[in-house]
C-alpha positions, 0 to 999 in steps of 0.5 A: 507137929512143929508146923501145928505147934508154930505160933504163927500157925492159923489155928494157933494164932486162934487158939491164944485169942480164945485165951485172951479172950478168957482173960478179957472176960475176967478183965471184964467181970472185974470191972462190971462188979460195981454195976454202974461200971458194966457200960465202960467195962463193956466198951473197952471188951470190944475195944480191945477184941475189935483189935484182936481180929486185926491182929492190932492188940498189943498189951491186952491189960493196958489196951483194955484199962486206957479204952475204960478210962477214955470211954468212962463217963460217955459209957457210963451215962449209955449204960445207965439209960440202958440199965433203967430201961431193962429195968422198966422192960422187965418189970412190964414183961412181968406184968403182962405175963400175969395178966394174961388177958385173952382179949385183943388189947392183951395182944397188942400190948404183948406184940408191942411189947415184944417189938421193943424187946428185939429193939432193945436186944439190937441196940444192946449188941450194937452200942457199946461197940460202936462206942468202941470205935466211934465218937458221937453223941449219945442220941446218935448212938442210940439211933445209929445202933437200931439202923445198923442192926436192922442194916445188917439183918444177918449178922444181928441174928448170927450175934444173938445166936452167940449169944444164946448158945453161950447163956444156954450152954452156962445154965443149963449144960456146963456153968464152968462155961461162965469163964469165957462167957462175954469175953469169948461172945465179944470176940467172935461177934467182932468178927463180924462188927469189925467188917460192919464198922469198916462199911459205916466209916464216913467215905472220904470224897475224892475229886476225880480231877485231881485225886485228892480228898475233899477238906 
């Protein structure tokens, strides 16, 4: 019993992270209420859960509130572009759906459709960690996010099982759930983005005659 309470213990140590986690997605909702916050509030969540799986969190409060104020204007103008653009994807999924055609034009619309759908759901998971984690520009955000999702296939699917379950489970099994929502899905897509940011790190060249890295 003492070795299970040990807080040292491998299933304790991930016991507290799905506290913290709790706290985080609070923490997060918090933020997210004015809307055009939601981009910042987003970045400094994978902030600080990228950091959880490395065990390099520190103070989870003062983590999470200097990651939004660093990253709160870049993310701001991302989020909003991708705030317009579900806008704009939603309203065109509500067309299509009552128009209906049973014509080939109607197919290839919705097939288009839904190909900038996935992209968008793609990019949706991707960016806001990356901006956690990487500076660029917003284009190459963008762009980086689709390359790295299409990239990593298997982990992409995986999030958006996490994801789903999760929106699953709150509206239709058990709405309490909604206190762990996007702070208990960050943590465990981190996981796995935490390997898949590593791989993307730009590698330093070494000259193989001395061993030290290229300036």
């Amino acid at each position: 019993m003492n070795r299970l309470l040990d807080p040292e213990n491998p299933v304790m140590e991930f016991i507290t992270r799905i506290v913290y986690s709790v706290y985080l997605n609070i923490l997060w909702f918090i933020c997210c209420i004015p809307i055009v916050t939601a981009g910042a509030s987003t970045t400094a969540l994978f902030y600080v859960t990228l950091k959880m799986v490395k065990k390099e969190e520190g103070n989870i409060t003062s983590q999470f509130f200097r990651a939004f104020k660093e990253n709160f204007a870049f993310s701001t103008k991302v989020w909003l572009i991708m705030l317009g653009t579900g806008i704009v994807l939603g309203v065109d999924g509500f067309v299509l759906y009552h128009m209906r055609f049973e014509n080939w034009f109607w197919t290839v619309l919705t097939a288009v459709f839904m190909v900038v759908v996935v992209a968008y759901a793609i990019i949706a998971m991707y960016i806001f960690p990356l901006m956690a984690h990487f500076e660029n520009t917003i284009r190459m955000m963008f762009f980086n996010s689709i390359m790295i999702g299409m990239r990593f296939l298997l982990c992409t699917a995986l999030m958006a099982v996490i994801y789903f379950v999760m929106a699953f489970i709150i509206i239709n099994i058990f709405t309490p759930a909604v206190i762990f929502g996007e702070g208990l899905c960050a943590f465990l897509c981190s996981y796995m983005l935490s390997r898949i940011l590593i791989l993307c790190e730009p590698q330093e060249n070494t000259d193989p005659a001395d061993g030290s890295a290229e300036e």
